[in-house]
C-alpha positions in Angstrom: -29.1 10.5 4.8 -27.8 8.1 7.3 -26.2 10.8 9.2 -26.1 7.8 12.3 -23.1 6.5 10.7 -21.6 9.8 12.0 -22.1 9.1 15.3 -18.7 7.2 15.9 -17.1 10.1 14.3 -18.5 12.4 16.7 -16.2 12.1 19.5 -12.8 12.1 17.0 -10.7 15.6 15.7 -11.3 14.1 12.2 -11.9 10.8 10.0 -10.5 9.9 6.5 -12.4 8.9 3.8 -10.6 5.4 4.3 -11.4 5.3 8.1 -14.6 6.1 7.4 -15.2 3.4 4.7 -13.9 0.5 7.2 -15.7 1.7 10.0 -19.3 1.8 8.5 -18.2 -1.3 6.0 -19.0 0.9 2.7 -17.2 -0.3 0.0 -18.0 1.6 -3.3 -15.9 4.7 -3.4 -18.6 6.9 -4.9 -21.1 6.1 -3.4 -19.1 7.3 -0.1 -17.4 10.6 -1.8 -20.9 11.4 -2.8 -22.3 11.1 0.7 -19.6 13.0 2.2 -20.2 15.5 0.1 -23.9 16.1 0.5 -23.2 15.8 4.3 -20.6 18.3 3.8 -22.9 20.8 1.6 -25.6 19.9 4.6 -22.7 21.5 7.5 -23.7 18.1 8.8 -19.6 18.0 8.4 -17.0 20.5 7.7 -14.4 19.7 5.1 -10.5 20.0 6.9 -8.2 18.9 3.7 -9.0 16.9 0.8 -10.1 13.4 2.3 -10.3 14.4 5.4 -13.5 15.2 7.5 -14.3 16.5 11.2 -17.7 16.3 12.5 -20.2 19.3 13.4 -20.8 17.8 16.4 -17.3 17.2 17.5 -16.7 21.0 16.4 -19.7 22.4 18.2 -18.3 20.9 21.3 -14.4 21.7 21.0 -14.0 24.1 18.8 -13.7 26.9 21.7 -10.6 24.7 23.5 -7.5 26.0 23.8 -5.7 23.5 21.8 -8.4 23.0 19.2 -6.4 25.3 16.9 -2.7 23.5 17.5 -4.6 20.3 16.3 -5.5 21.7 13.6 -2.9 23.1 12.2 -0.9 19.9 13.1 -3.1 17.7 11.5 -3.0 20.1 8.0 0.8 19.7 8.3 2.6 16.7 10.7 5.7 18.8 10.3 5.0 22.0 12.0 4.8 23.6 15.5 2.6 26.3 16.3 4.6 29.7 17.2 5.3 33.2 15.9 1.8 35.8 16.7 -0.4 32.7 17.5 1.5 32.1 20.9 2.6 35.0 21.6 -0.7 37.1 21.7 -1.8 33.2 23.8 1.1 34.6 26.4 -0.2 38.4 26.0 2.7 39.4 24.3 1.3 40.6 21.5 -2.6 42.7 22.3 -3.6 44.3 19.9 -5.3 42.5 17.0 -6.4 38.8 16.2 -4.1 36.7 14.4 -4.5 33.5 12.3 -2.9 30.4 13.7 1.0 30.8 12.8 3.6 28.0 12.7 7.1 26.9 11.3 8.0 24.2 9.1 11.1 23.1 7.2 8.9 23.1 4.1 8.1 25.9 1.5 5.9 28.8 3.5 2.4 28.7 2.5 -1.1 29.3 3.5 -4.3 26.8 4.1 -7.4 28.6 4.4 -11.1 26.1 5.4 -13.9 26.0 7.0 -11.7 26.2 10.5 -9.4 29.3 9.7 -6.1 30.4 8.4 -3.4 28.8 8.8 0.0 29.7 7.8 3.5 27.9 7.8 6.5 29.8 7.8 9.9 27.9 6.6 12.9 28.4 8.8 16.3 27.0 8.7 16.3 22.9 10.0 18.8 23.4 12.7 16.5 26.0 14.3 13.4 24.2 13.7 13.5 23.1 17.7 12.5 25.1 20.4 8.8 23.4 21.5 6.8 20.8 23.2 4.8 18.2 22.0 1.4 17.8 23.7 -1.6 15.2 23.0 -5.6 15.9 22.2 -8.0 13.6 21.9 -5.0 11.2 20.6 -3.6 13.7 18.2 0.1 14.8 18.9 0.5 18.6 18.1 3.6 20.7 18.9 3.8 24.6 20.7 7.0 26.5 20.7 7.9 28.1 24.3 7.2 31.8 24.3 10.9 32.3 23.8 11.3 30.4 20.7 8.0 32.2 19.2 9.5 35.0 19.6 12.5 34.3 18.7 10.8 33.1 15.4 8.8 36.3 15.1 11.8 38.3 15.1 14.0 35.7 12.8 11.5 35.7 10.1 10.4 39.6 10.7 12.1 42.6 7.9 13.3 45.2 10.9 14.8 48.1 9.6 18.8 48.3 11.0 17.8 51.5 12.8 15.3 49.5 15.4 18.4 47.5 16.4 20.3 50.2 17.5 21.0 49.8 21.8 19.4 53.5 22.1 16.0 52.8 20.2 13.3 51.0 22.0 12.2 48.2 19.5 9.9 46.6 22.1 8.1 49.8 23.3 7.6 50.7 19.2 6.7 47.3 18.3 4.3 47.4 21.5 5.2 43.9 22.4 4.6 43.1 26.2 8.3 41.9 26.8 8.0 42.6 30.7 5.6 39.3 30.9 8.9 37.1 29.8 10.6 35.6 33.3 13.9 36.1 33.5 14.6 32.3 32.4 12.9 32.8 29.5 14.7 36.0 28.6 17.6 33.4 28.8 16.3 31.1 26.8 15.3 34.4 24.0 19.4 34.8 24.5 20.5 31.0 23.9 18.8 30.3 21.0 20.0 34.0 19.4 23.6 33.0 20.4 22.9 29.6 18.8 21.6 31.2 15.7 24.9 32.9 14.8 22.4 35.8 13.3 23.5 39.0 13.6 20.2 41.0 13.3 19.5 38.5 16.2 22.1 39.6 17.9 21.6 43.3 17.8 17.5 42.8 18.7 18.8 40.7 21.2 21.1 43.6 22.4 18.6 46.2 21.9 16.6 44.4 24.4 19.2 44.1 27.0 20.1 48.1 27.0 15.9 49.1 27.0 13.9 46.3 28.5 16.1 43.6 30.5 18.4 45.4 32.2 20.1 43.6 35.2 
Protein backbone atom coordinates (compact mmCIF):
# COMPACT_ATOMS: atom_id res chain seq x y z
CA UNK A 1 0.00 0.00 0.00
CA UNK A 2 2.95 2.23 -0.11
CA UNK A 3 2.45 3.21 3.39
CA UNK A 4 6.51 4.52 3.05
CA UNK A 5 5.29 7.50 1.44
CA UNK A 6 3.94 8.17 5.06
CA UNK A 7 7.04 8.31 6.49
CA UNK A 8 7.78 12.08 5.96
CA UNK A 9 4.39 12.67 7.41
CA UNK A 10 5.28 10.95 10.45
CA UNK A 11 7.03 13.54 12.31
CA UNK A 12 4.19 16.49 11.24
CA UNK A 13 0.70 17.37 13.43
CA UNK A 14 -1.02 16.82 10.06
CA UNK A 15 -0.67 16.88 6.08
CA UNK A 16 -3.28 18.14 3.40
CA UNK A 17 -4.22 16.27 0.66
CA UNK A 18 -2.28 18.99 -1.47
CA UNK A 19 0.90 18.75 0.69
CA UNK A 20 0.72 15.38 0.39
CA UNK A 21 0.39 15.29 -3.45
CA UNK A 22 3.56 17.54 -3.91
CA UNK A 23 5.57 15.80 -1.48
CA UNK A 24 5.32 12.24 -2.93
CA UNK A 25 4.85 13.79 -6.66
CA UNK A 26 1.26 12.08 -7.20
CA UNK A 27 -0.69 13.81 -9.51
CA UNK A 28 -4.12 12.11 -10.25
CA UNK A 29 -6.54 13.25 -7.57
CA UNK A 30 -8.18 9.95 -7.25
CA UNK A 31 -5.95 7.97 -7.33
CA UNK A 32 -4.63 9.92 -3.96
CA UNK A 33 -8.24 10.44 -2.30
CA UNK A 34 -8.63 6.75 -2.81
CA UNK A 35 -5.36 5.87 -1.07
CA UNK A 36 -5.96 8.08 1.74
CA UNK A 37 -8.91 6.59 2.31
CA UNK A 38 -8.00 2.90 2.42
CA UNK A 39 -4.96 4.13 4.64
CA UNK A 40 -7.52 5.87 6.64
CA UNK A 41 -10.07 2.65 6.82
CA UNK A 42 -6.51 0.67 7.66
CA UNK A 43 -5.98 3.38 11.06
CA UNK A 44 -2.73 3.55 9.10
CA UNK A 45 -4.05 7.42 9.40
CA UNK A 46 -6.72 9.13 11.27
CA UNK A 47 -8.94 11.54 9.47
CA UNK A 48 -8.68 15.34 11.38
CA UNK A 49 -11.18 17.49 8.92
CA UNK A 50 -12.06 16.97 5.40
CA UNK A 51 -8.57 17.09 3.53
CA UNK A 52 -6.68 16.90 6.16
CA UNK A 53 -4.71 13.94 7.67
CA UNK A 54 -2.46 13.16 10.81
CA UNK A 55 -0.39 10.15 10.93
CA UNK A 56 -0.69 7.01 13.43
CA UNK A 57 2.60 7.24 14.05
CA UNK A 58 2.85 10.87 14.79
CA UNK A 59 -0.34 10.28 17.19
CA UNK A 60 1.00 7.18 18.89
CA UNK A 61 3.96 9.27 19.91
CA UNK A 62 2.21 12.82 20.83
CA UNK A 63 -0.96 12.29 21.42
CA UNK A 64 -0.38 12.04 25.38
CA UNK A 65 1.40 15.87 25.30
CA UNK A 66 0.10 18.47 27.01
CA UNK A 67 -0.45 20.63 24.12
CA UNK A 68 -1.53 17.96 21.66
CA UNK A 69 -5.10 18.97 22.31
CA UNK A 70 -4.55 23.00 21.83
CA UNK A 71 -3.19 21.95 18.38
CA UNK A 72 -5.84 20.37 17.61
CA UNK A 73 -8.43 22.38 18.26
CA UNK A 74 -6.40 25.22 16.55
CA UNK A 75 -5.78 23.56 13.61
CA UNK A 76 -9.90 22.59 13.26
CA UNK A 77 -10.37 26.37 13.70
CA UNK A 78 -7.36 29.21 13.17
CA UNK A 79 -9.66 31.56 15.04
CA UNK A 80 -10.02 30.12 18.42
CA UNK A 81 -8.08 29.94 21.79
CA UNK A 82 -8.50 27.19 24.01
CA UNK A 83 -10.27 28.29 27.52
CA UNK A 84 -13.52 27.80 29.53
CA UNK A 85 -13.45 23.80 31.43
CA UNK A 86 -10.41 22.66 29.25
CA UNK A 87 -7.99 25.06 31.26
CA UNK A 88 -9.43 25.33 34.06
CA UNK A 89 -9.67 21.66 35.27
CA UNK A 90 -5.52 21.90 33.36
CA UNK A 91 -5.08 24.61 36.42
CA UNK A 92 -7.20 22.28 38.98
CA UNK A 93 -9.91 24.49 39.12
CA UNK A 94 -12.40 22.55 38.03
CA UNK A 95 -11.92 18.37 39.62
CA UNK A 96 -14.45 16.65 39.18
CA UNK A 97 -15.22 15.25 35.80
CA UNK A 98 -13.38 15.08 32.23
CA UNK A 99 -14.26 17.69 29.87
CA UNK A 100 -13.91 17.95 25.99
CA UNK A 101 -11.43 20.48 24.77
CA UNK A 102 -13.43 23.96 25.07
CA UNK A 103 -12.56 27.19 23.25
CA UNK A 104 -13.83 30.73 22.06
CA UNK A 105 -14.31 32.08 18.80
CA UNK A 106 -15.98 35.08 17.18
CA UNK A 107 -17.72 32.64 14.91
CA UNK A 108 -21.17 30.87 15.40
CA UNK A 109 -20.69 28.18 18.50
CA UNK A 110 -20.51 24.69 17.24
CA UNK A 111 -19.16 21.32 17.89
CA UNK A 112 -16.44 19.05 15.77
CA UNK A 113 -16.47 15.59 16.92
CA UNK A 114 -13.28 12.94 15.11
CA UNK A 115 -11.24 10.44 15.52
CA UNK A 116 -9.18 12.93 18.22
CA UNK A 117 -12.20 14.13 20.46
CA UNK A 118 -14.68 16.85 20.98
CA UNK A 119 -14.19 19.91 20.41
CA UNK A 120 -16.38 22.81 21.05
CA UNK A 121 -16.23 26.60 20.17
CA UNK A 122 -18.13 28.97 22.07
CA UNK A 123 -18.88 32.58 20.30
CA UNK A 124 -18.20 35.51 22.47
CA UNK A 125 -18.39 39.20 21.85
CA UNK A 126 -14.97 40.44 19.55
CA UNK A 127 -13.89 43.05 21.95
CA UNK A 128 -13.54 40.27 24.60
CA UNK A 129 -12.10 37.79 22.40
CA UNK A 130 -8.42 38.66 24.04
CA UNK A 131 -7.23 37.38 27.15
CA UNK A 132 -4.48 34.50 25.96
CA UNK A 133 -1.10 33.48 24.67
CA UNK A 134 -0.07 32.20 21.69
CA UNK A 135 2.42 29.26 21.92
CA UNK A 136 4.19 27.01 19.02
CA UNK A 137 4.20 22.88 18.48
CA UNK A 138 5.91 21.26 16.15
CA UNK A 139 5.47 24.56 13.95
CA UNK A 140 1.84 24.97 14.59
CA UNK A 141 0.79 28.27 16.42
CA UNK A 142 -2.11 27.54 18.96
CA UNK A 143 -3.53 30.02 21.48
CA UNK A 144 -4.40 29.31 25.67
CA UNK A 145 -6.34 31.77 27.63
CA UNK A 146 -4.75 32.59 31.17
CA UNK A 147 -6.65 30.97 33.97
CA UNK A 148 -8.36 34.30 34.55
CA UNK A 149 -9.70 34.80 31.22
CA UNK A 150 -11.04 31.01 31.17
CA UNK A 151 -12.74 31.67 33.84
CA UNK A 152 -13.89 34.66 33.15
CA UNK A 153 -15.26 32.99 29.89
CA UNK A 154 -16.80 30.14 31.90
CA UNK A 155 -18.73 32.45 33.91
CA UNK A 156 -19.57 35.00 30.78
CA UNK A 157 -21.08 32.34 28.76
CA UNK A 158 -22.56 30.23 31.90
CA UNK A 159 -26.85 30.69 32.76
CA UNK A 160 -26.42 31.51 36.82
CA UNK A 161 -29.49 31.99 38.47
CA UNK A 162 -29.48 35.87 40.08
CA UNK A 163 -29.66 34.22 43.48
CA UNK A 164 -25.90 32.75 43.18
CA UNK A 165 -24.73 36.30 42.79
CA UNK A 166 -25.94 37.54 45.80
CA UNK A 167 -22.54 38.82 48.26
CA UNK A 168 -24.04 36.27 51.11
CA UNK A 169 -24.22 32.99 48.87
CA UNK A 170 -21.07 31.19 48.16
CA UNK A 171 -21.12 30.65 44.31
CA UNK A 172 -17.63 29.14 44.35
CA UNK A 173 -18.07 26.72 47.26
CA UNK A 174 -21.58 25.54 45.33
CA UNK A 175 -20.11 25.47 41.98
CA UNK A 176 -17.04 23.50 43.70
CA UNK A 177 -14.63 25.49 41.73
CA UNK A 178 -11.04 25.58 43.46
CA UNK A 179 -10.79 29.48 43.42
CA UNK A 180 -8.10 29.40 46.31
CA UNK A 181 -5.42 28.09 43.58
CA UNK A 182 -5.91 31.73 41.71
CA UNK A 183 -2.78 34.12 42.97
CA UNK A 184 -3.76 37.19 43.96
CA UNK A 185 -2.64 38.83 40.41
CA UNK A 186 -4.73 36.71 38.73
CA UNK A 187 -7.77 37.43 40.97
CA UNK A 188 -6.77 40.94 39.52
CA UNK A 189 -6.67 40.08 36.28
CA UNK A 190 -10.49 37.87 36.97
CA UNK A 191 -11.44 41.72 38.18
CA UNK A 192 -9.99 43.85 35.03
CA UNK A 193 -11.38 42.01 32.43
CA UNK A 194 -15.06 42.02 34.52
CA UNK A 195 -14.72 45.79 34.86
CA UNK A 196 -13.77 45.90 31.15
CA UNK A 197 -16.75 43.81 30.31
CA UNK A 198 -19.29 46.42 31.46
CA UNK A 199 -21.45 43.09 32.44
CA UNK A 200 -23.33 43.22 35.27
CA UNK A 201 -23.89 39.56 36.07
CA UNK A 202 -20.01 39.86 35.84
CA UNK A 203 -19.97 42.31 38.19
CA UNK A 204 -22.11 40.76 40.84
CA UNK A 205 -20.06 37.11 40.44
CA UNK A 206 -17.23 39.12 40.58
CA UNK A 207 -18.56 40.68 43.90
CA UNK A 208 -19.81 37.49 45.23
CA UNK A 209 -16.33 36.44 45.10
CA UNK A 210 -14.77 39.23 46.85
CA UNK A 211 -17.33 39.03 50.11
CA UNK A 212 -16.86 34.74 50.19
CA UNK A 213 -13.57 33.78 48.68
CA UNK A 214 -11.01 36.87 48.15
CA UNK A 215 -11.31 38.79 50.99
CA UNK A 216 -8.38 41.21 51.74
Amino acid sequence: MKLDLLHPFERMPYFTIEGFKQATGMENPEQVRMLLYRWAKASHIVPIKKGMYMTRRFFELHSSDASFPAVISAVLLPQSYISLEFVLQRHTILTEVTYPVTAITIRNTHRIVNQLGTFWYRSIRPDLYRGYKISEYFGILYAEASVSKALFDYFYLRSIPAAFRSPSFNLAEELRLNLEELSPLERDEFGQFVEESRNRKMQQIYKNFRSTLWRP
